[in-house]
C-alpha positions in Angstrom: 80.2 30.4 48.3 77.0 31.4 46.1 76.8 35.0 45.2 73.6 35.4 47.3 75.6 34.3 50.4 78.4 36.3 49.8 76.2 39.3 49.5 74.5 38.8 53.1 78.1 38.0 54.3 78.9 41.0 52.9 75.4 43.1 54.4 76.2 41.6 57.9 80.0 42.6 58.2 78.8 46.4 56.9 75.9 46.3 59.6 78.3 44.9 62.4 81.6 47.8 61.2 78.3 50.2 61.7 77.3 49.5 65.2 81.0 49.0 66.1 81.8 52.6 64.5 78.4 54.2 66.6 79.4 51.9 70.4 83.3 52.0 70.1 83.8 56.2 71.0 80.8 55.7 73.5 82.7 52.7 75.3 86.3 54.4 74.7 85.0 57.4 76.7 83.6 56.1 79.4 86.2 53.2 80.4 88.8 56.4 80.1 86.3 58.2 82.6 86.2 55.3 84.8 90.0 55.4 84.6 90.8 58.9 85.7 87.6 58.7 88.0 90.1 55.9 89.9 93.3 57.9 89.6 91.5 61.5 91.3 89.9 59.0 93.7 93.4 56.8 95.1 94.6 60.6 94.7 92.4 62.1 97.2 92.5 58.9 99.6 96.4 59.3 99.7 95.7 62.9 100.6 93.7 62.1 103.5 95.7 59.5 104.6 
């Protein structure tokens, strides 16, 4: 691999741990939101029930 392709190899992976370092907490948080959401929800239909 030439130098020059190695370096936008290189420029890409950097950009792409970036935007992975910014979405990943973002995305973390909200599918654990969307968990307990579900868990308080079946919670308070077993209650009614």
């Amino acid at each position: 691999m030439s130098p020059e392709r190695q370096r936008q190899v290189a420029a890409a992976l950097l950009i792409l741990g970036a935007v992975a370092a910014i979405l990943l907490p973002f995305i973390s948080a909200t599918l654990l939101t969307l968990a307990l959401g579900e868990i308080a929800f079946s919670a308070g239909v077993s209650q009614l029930l």
